[in-house]
C-alpha positions in Angstrom: -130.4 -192.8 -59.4 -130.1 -194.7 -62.7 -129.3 -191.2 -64.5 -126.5 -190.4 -61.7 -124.7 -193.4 -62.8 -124.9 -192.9 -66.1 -123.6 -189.4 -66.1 -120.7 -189.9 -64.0 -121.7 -187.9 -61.2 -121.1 -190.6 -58.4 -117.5 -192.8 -58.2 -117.3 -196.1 -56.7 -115.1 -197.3 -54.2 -113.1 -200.3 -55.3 -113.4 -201.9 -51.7 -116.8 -201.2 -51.0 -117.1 -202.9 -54.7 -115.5 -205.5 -53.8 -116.8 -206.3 -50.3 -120.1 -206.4 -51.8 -119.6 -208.6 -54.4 -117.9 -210.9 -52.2 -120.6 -210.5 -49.4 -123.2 -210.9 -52.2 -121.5 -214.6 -53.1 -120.9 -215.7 -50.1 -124.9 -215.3 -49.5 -125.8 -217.3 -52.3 -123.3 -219.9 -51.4 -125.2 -220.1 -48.2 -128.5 -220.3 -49.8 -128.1 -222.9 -51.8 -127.4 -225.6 -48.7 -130.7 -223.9 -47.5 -132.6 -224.1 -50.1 -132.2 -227.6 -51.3 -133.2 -228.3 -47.3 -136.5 -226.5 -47.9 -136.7 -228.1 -51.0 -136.3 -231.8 -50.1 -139.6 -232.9 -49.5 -140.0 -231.9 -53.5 -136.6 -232.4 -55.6 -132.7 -231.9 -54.4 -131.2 -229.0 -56.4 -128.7 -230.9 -59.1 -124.9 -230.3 -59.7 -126.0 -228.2 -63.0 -128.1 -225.6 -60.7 -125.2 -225.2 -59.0 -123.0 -225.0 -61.5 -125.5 -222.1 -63.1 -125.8 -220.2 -59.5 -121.5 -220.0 -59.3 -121.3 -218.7 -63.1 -124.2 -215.7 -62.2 -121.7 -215.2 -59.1 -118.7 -215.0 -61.5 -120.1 -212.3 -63.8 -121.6 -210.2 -61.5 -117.9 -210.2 -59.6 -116.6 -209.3 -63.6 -119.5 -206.7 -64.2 -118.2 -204.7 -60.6 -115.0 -204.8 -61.8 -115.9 -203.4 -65.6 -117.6 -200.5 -63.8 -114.9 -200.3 -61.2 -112.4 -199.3 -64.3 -114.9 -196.9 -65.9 -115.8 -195.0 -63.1 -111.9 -194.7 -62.2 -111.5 -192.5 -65.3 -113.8 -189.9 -63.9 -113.2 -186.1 -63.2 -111.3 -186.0 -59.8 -114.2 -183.6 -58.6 -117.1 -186.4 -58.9 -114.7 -188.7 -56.5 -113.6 -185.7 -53.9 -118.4 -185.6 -53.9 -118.4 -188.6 -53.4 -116.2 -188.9 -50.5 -118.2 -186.1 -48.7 -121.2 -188.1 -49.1 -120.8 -191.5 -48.4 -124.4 -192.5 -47.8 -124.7 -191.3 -51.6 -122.0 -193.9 -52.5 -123.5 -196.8 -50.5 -126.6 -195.8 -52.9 -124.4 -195.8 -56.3 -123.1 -199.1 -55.3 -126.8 -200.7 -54.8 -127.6 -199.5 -57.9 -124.4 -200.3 -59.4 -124.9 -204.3 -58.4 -128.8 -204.0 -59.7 -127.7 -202.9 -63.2 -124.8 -205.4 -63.7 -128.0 -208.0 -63.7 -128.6 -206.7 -67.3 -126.3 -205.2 -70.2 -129.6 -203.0 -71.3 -129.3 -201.0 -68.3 -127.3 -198.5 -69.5 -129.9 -197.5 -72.0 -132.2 -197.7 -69.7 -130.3 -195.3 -67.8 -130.2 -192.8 -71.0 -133.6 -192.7 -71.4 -134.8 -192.8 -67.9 -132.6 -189.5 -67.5 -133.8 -187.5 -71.2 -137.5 -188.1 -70.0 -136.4 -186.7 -66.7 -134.6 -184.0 -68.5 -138.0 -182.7 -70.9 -140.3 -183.0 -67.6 -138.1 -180.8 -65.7 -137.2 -177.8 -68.4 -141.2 -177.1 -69.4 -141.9 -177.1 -65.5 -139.0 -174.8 -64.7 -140.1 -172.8 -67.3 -143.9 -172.6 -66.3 -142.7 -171.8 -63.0 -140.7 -169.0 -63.9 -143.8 -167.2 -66.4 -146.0 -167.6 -63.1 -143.3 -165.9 -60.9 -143.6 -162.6 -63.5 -147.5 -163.1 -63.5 -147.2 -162.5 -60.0 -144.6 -160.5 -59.1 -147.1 -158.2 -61.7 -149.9 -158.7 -59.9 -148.3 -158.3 -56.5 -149.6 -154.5 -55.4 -152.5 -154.5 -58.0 -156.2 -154.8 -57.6 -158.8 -155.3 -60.2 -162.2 -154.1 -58.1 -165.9 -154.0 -58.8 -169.2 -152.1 -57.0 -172.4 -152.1 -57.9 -175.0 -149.7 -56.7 -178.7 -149.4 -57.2 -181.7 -148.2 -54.9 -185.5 -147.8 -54.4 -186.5 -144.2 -53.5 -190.1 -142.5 -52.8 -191.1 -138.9 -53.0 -193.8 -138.0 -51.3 -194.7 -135.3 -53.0 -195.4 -137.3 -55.6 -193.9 -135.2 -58.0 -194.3 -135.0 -62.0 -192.2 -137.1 -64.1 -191.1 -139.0 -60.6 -187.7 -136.7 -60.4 -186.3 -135.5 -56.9 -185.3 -132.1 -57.4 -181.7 -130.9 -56.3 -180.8 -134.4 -55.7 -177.0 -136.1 -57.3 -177.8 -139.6 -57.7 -181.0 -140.7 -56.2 -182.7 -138.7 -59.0 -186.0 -140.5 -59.4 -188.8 -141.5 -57.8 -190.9 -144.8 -57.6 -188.2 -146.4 -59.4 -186.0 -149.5 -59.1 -182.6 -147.7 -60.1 -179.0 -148.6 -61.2 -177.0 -145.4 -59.7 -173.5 -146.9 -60.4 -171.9 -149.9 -61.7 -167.8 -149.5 -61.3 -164.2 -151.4 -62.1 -161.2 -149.8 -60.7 -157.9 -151.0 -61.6 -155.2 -150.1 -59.8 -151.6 -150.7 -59.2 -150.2 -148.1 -56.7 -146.8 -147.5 -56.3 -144.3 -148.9 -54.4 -141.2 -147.1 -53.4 -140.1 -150.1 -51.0 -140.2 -152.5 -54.0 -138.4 -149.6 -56.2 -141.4 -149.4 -58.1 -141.8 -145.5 -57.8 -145.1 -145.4 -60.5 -148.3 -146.6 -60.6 -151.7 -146.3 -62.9 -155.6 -146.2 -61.6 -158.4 -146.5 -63.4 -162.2 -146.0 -62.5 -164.7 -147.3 -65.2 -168.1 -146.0 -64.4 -171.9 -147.2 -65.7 -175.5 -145.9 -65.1 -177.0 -142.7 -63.6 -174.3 -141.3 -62.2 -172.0 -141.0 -65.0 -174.6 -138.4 -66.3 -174.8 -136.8 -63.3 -170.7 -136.3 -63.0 -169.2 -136.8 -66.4 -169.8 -133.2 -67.9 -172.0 -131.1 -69.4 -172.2 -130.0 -72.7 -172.8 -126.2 -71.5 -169.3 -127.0 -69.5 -167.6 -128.8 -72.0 -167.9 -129.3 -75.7 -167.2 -133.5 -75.8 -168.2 -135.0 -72.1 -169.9 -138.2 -74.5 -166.1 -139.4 -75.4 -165.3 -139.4 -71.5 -169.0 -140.3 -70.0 -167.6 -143.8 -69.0 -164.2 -142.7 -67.2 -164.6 -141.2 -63.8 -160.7 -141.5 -63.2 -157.9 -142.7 -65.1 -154.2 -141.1 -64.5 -150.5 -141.9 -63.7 -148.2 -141.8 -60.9 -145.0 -140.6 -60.4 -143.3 -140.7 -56.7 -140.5 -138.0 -56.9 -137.1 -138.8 -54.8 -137.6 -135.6 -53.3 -137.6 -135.8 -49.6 -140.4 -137.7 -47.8 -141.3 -138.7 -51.7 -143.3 -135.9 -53.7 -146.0 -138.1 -55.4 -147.2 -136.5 -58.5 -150.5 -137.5 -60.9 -151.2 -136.6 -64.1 -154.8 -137.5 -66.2 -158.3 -137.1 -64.8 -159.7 -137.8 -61.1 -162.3 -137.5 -58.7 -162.3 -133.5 -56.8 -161.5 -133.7 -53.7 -163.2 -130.5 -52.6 -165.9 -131.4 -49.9 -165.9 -134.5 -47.6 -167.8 -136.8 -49.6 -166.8 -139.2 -52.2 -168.1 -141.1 -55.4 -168.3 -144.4 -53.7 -171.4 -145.3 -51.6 -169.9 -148.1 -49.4 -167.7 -145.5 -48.1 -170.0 -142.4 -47.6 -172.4 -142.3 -44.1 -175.3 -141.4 -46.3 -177.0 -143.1 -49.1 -177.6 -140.0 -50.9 -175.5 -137.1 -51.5 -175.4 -133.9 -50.0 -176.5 -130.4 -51.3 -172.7 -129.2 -50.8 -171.3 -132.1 -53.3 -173.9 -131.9 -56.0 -172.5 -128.4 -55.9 -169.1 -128.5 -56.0 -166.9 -129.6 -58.4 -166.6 -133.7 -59.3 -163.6 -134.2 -61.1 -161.0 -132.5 -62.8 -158.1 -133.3 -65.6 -155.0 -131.9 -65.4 -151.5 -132.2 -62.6 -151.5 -132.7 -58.9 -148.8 -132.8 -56.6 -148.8 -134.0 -53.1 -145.6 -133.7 -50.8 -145.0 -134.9 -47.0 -143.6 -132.7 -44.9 -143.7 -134.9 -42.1 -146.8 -137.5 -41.0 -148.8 -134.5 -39.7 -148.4 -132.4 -42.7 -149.0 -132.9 -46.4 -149.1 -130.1 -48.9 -151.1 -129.8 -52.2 -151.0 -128.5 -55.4 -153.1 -128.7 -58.6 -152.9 -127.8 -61.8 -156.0 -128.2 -64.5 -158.1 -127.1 -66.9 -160.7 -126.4 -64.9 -163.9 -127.2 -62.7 -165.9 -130.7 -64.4 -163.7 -130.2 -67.6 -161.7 -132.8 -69.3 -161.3 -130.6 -72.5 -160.7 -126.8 -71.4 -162.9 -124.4 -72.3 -161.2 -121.6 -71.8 -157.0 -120.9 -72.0 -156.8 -120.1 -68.3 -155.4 -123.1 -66.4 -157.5 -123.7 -62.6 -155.2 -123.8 -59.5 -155.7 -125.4 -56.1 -154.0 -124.7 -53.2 -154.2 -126.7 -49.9 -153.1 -128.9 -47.1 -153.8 -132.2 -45.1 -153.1 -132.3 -41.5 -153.3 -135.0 -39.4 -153.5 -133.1 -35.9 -154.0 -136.4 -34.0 -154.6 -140.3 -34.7 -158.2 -139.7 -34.6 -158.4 -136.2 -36.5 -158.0 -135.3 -39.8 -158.2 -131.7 -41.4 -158.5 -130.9 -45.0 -157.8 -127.2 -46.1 -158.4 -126.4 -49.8 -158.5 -123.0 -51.6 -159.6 -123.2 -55.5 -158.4 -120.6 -58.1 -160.7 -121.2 -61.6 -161.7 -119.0 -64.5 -164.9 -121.0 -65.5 -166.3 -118.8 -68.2 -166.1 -120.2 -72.3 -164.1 -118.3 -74.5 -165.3 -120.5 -77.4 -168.9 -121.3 -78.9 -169.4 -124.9 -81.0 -170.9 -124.3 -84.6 -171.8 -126.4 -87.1 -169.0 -127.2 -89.5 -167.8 -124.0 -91.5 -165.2 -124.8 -93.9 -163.8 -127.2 -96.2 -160.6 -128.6 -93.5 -161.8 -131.9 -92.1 -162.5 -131.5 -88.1 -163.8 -134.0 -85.8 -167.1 -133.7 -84.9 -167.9 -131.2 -81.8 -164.5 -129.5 -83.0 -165.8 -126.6 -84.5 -165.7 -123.5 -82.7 -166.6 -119.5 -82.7 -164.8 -117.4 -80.7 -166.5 -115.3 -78.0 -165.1 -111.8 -77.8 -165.0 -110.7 -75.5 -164.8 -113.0 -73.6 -166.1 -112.6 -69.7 -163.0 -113.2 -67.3 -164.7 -113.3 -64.0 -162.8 -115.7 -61.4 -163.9 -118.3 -59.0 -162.7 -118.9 -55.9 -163.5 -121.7 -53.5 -162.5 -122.1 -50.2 -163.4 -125.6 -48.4 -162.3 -127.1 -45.0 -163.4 -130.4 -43.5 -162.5 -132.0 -40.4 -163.2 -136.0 -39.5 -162.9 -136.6 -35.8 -163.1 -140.4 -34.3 -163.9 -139.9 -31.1 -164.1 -143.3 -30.3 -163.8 -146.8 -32.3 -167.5 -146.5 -32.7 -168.5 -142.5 -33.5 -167.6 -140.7 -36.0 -168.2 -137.2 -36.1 -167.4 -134.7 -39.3 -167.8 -131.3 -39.9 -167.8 -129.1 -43.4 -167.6 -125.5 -44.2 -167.5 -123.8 -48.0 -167.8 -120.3 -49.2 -167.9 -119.6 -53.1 -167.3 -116.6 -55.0 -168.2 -116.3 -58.8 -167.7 -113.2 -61.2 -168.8 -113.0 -64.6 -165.9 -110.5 -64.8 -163.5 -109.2 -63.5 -163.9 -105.8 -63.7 -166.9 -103.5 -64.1 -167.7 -101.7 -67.2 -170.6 -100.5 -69.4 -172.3 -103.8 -69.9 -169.8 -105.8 -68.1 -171.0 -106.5 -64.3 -168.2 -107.5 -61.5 -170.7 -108.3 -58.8 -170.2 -111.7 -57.4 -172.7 -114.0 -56.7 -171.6 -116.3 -53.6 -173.0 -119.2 -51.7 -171.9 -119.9 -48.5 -172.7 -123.4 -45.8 -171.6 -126.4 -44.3 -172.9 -129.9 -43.6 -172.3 -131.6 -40.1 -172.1 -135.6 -40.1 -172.4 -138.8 -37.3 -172.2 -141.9 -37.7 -172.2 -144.7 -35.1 -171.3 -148.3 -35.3 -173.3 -150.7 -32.7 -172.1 -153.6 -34.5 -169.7 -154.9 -37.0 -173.1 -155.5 -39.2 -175.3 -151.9 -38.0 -174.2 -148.7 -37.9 -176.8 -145.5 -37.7 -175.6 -142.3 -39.4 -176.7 -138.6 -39.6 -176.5 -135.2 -42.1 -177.6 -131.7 -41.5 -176.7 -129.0 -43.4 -177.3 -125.5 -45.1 -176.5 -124.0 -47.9 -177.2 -119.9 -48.9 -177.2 -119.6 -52.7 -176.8 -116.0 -53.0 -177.4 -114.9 -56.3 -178.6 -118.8 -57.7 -175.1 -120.3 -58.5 -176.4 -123.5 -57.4 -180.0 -123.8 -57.7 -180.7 -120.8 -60.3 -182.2 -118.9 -57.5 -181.6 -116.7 -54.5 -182.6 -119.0 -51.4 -181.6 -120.5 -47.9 -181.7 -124.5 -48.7 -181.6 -126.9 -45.7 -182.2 -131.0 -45.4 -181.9 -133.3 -42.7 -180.9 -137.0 -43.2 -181.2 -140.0 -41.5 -179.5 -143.7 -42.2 -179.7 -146.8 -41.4 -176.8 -149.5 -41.9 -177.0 -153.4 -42.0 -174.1 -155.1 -43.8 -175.2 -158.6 -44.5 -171.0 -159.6 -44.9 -168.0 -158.0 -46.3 -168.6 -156.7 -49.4 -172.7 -156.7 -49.6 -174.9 -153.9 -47.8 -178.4 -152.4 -47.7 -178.6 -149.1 -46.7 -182.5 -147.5 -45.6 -182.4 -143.6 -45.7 -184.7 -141.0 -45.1 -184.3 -137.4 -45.9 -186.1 -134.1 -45.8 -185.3 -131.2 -48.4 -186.9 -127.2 -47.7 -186.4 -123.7 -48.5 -187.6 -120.4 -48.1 -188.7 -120.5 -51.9 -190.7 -122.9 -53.5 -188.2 -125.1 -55.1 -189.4 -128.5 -55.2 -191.6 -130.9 -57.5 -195.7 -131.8 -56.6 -197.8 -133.7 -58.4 -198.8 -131.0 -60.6 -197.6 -129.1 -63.4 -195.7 -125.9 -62.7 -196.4 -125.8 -59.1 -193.4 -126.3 -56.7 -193.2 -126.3 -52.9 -190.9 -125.9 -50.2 -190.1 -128.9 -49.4 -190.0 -132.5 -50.5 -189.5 -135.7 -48.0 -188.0 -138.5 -49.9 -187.1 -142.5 -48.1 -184.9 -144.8 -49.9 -183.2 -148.4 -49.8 -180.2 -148.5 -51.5 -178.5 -152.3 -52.2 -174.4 -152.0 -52.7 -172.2 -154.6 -53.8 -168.5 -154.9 -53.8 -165.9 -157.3 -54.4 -161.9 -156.3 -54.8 -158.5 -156.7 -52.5 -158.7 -153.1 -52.7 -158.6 -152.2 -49.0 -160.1 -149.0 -47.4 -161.7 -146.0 -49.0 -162.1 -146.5 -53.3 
């Protein structure tokens, strides 16, 4: 109140002024009679107190009346405030009286206000770099998952590998599948943000298992540790045609990268199978909320660096027939076959290593073409029931000619999930599914593979569960590791616990 006063921005009344100051006399005038009668068992009060008391009276009355004349000779806008807010003047005037008591008031005042001035302007400003802090973080999540596991063959096989398996590779082995940190800021058309960015760091078995091949692609080493990183871009085109350009996760098959969100512990035949991930340009558009097409554009099937000059297209659809169904159709147009061979460095122009290159000519142009479709059904809040089907066709070329072969190999199958929820902490879930590798595109030989799974939920809290698994592999060929050295078998039984952590505001399916 001090620093009002001294910056003009209240205006005394002269009567209320002067009522006080005479109200304030006339009450010391009355308290001297008083106070000498309290005071006359010790001393009576002399004419000099008095005296003293009536010239403290007189200058506060001359004080009033100096701030009366000052305040007179402010802007006509601080008086027409302070008649719309007389409680506010009754304050000034308090304050007013209390400083006349002292000339150092005024300074007081000055200093009282500065202090109040550099306490304010930092804060303000702190407040304001915390407001952009999060208005950036508003609509982005910074996530984490960990995933390891405990799996048994019992076939005891050589080396303790699981044939035919994606990620639970080994055997008799305490094992770090995945550790993961997605970043991602999604965009917003509501907040006019139409662009976003995601990014999925991945460690540990499963980056070898998805991040490339060096018969696939001449550099996977320089990507191993990004499963997904690309842009967003939501096109004012209708219903909004979101576009994404950079790498991501394949989303031919039902199942996913992330554990926590898959029925299963371990993968399926069908995913180790199909492609993982892909680099290149996808478009999705809304028709309406039943209907969503899609379009892809890329270099090709597990490639982040092309191998070939022939750009991969995808053509398909999402349909959401009802609340509780969901149908994915996707057909996959690739050219998977190198048209380049690496070589040790031949000449004298600087490359980068892995850069140098032989061509292959001719080069085999044989197509691929994958047709998937996948249908999720919840049939009620507790079960879950999903279905797959996939047929594959792969030429070496395209064409037949002395030398040159144009018969396809082709694999054809499905997978059939369940899954119910007793609990909010157990769930039981269930796989079957077959797969016909006709000419070994898959396994590298001609057989009918099969394997039934079986899993068992408990989710110790949000964010934290244990997963127990077992699963059965066979074949009409002997395609599985024993315990001895070149001898395979039909089959191979395999029970796992897998441990999954997962922290993140990232809500839903990673």
């Amino acid at each position: 109140m001090i620093s009002h006063i001294r910056y003009g921005s209240q205006t005394l009344s002269c009567n209320i002024a002067v009522r006080y100051t005479m109200g304030m006399c006339l009450a010391l005038l009355a308290w001297c009679p008083l106070g000498r009668a309290q005071a006359s068992a010790q001393a009576p009060a002399s004419a000099e107190e008095v005296r003293q008391l009536r010239e403290v009276v007189q200058g506060l009355v001359t004080r009033v009346a100096e701030l009366e004349s000052e305040l007179k000779q402010r802007q006509p806008s601080s008086a027409a405030r302070m008649e719309g807010n007389p409680a506010s003047g009754s304050i000034a005037a308090v304050v007013a009286a209390s400083a006349a008591a002292s000339a150092t008031v005024p300074s007081a005042a000055t200093t009282a206000s500065t202090q109040s001035s550099s306490l304010v302007a930092p804060k303000e400003q702190i407040i304001t770099g915390d407001r952009a802090i999060l208005d950036y973080l508003h609509g982005s999540t910074l996530n984490f998952a960990l995933d390891e596991y405990y799996g048994f063959n019992f076939n005891h096989p050589v080396g303790r590998v699981n044939a035919l398996r994606a990620y639970d590779v080994l055997s008799n082995n305490i094992s770090l599948n995945q550790a993961d940190m997605v970043f991602e800021r999604a965009p917003d058309t509501a907040a006019r943000r139409p662009f976003g960015v995601r990014i999925d760091l991945q460690f540990g078995q499963a980056t070898d298992t998805l991040q490339g091949n060096p018969a696939n692609e001449p550099r996977p080493q320089i990507y191993r540790n990004i499963f997904q990183a690309y842009g967003t871009y939501v096109a004012p085109l209708g219903k909004g045609l979101a576009l994404d350009v950079g790498k991501w996760g394949s989303s031919i098959g039902i199942e996913g990268n992330y554990t926590k969100d898959q029925i299963n512990y371990s993968r399926a035949l069908w995913f180790d199978f199909l492609p993982f991930y892909h680099m290149g340009v996808r478009a999705g558009y809304k028709l309406n909320d039943q209907m969503t097409l899609n379009y892809w554009l890329v270099n090709g099937t597990n490639q982040a660096e092309a191998t070939n000059g022939f750009k991969d297209e995808l053509f398909g659809f999402t349909a959401t027939l009802r609340k509780t169904i969901t149908w994915n159709v996707n057909y996959y147009l690739g050219q998977e076959h190198p048209d380049r061979t690496p070589v040790a460095r031949n000449g004298p122009i600087p490359v980068q290593p892995g850069l140098t290159f032989s061509a292959i000519r001719p080069a085999p142009d044989g197509r691929l073409h994958i047709f998937d479709s996948y249908v999720s059904w919840q049939a009620t809040p507790k079960f879950l029931f999903a279905l797959e089907g996939d047929y594959v066709i792969q030429r070496e070329w395209r064409t037949s000619s002395p030398g040159h072969s144009s018969a396809p190999s082709h694999t054809i199958g499905g997978a059939a999930y369940a899954r119910y929820q007793f609990t909010p902490k157990i769930a039981v879930g269930g796989r079957a599914e077959y797969l016909s590798d006709r000419g070994g595109l898959f396994s590298g030989l001609t057989q009918a593979l099969k394997e039934t799974t079986a899993t068992f939920d408990y989710k110790f809290a949000e964010g934290f569960l244990m997963r127990y698994e077992w699963r059965r592999d066979f074949s009409n060929q002997p395609s599985f590791f024993t315990d001895r050295d070149g001898v395979l078998s039909k089959e191979q039984q395999t029970a796992t616990v897998g441990v999954i952590w997962w922290v993140g505001r990232k809500e839903g399916a990673w």
